[in-house]
C-alpha positions in Angstrom: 0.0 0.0 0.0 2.6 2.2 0.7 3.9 1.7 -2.8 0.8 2.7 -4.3 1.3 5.9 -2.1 4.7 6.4 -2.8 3.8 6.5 -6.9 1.1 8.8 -6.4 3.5 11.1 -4.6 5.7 11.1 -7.5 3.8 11.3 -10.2 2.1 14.7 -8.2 5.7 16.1 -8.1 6.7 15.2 -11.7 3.8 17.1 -13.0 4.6 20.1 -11.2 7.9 20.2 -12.3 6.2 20.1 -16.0 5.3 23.6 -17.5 2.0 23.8 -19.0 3.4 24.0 -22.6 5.1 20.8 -21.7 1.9 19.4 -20.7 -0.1 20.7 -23.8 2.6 18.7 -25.7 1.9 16.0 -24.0 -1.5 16.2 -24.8 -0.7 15.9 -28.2 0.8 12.5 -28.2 -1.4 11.0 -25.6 -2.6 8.1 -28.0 0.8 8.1 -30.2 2.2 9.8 -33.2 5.2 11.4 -35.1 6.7 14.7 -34.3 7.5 16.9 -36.7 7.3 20.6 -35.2 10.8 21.5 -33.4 9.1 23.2 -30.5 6.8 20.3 -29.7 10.0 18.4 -29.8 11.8 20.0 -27.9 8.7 20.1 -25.1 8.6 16.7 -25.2 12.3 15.9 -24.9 12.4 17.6 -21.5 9.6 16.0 -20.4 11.7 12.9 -21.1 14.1 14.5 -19.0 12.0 15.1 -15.9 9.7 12.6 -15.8 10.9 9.4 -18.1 8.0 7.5 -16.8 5.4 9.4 -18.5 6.6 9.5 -22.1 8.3 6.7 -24.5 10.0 9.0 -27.5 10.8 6.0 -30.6 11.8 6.0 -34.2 9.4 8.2 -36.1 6.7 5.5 -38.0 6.6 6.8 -41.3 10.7 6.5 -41.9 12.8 9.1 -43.1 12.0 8.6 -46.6 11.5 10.8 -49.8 14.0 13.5 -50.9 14.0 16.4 -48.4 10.7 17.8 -49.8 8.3 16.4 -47.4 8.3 17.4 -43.6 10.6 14.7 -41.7 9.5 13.7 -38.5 12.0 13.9 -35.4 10.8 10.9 -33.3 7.7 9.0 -32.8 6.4 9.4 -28.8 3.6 8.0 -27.2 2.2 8.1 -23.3 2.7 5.6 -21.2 -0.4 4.5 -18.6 0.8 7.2 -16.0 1.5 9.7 -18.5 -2.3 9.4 -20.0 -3.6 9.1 -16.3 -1.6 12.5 -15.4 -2.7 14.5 -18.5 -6.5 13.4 -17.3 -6.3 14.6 -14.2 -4.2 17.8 -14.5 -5.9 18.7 -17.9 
C-alpha cells in the first residue's frame, strides 16, 4: 500500500515540475504519433528529462524517406499508462 502511495507522490511532483506548454505537448501525443514541429519536440524531450515515466520517445513511424521535400518527422512518442492518467487529471 505504501507503494501505491509512494507512486502517487511522485507522479504529483513530476507534473509540477512540467510547465503547461510541456503538458499541452503531451497532450498531443497522448494516443501516439510522429513529431515533426521542433518546439513540440523540444517540449517533449524535457519532459523525457524530468519525468521518463510518463513518455516513450521512438523511431518516427513513417521512416525518413522521400528527398527532403516532405516534412521529416524527429521521433515518434507515445504516453505511457501514468503519462495518459496525469494529462487526465491535470488537464
Amino acid at each position: 500500500m505504501t507503494t501505491a502511495t509512494t507512486t502517487k507522490e511522485e507522479q504529483e511532483a513530476a507534473m509540477k515540475s512540467l510547465t503547461r506548454a510541456e503538458k499541452k505537448a503531451m497532450l498531443l501525443v497522448k494516443d501516439g504519433g510522429d513529431v515533426v514541429g521542433y518546439i513540440i519536440a523540444q517540449r517533449l524531450r524535457s519532459v523525457q528529462r524530468k519525468a521518463p515515466h510518463l513518455i516513450v520517445i521512438v523511431k518516427p513511424a513513417m521512416g525518413q524517406k522521400g528527398g527532403g521535400a516532405a516534412q521529416q518527422a524527429y521521433f515518434g512518442a507515445i504516453l505511457t499508462a501514468a503519462g495518459r492518467a496525469a494529462v487526465v487529471e491535470h488537464a
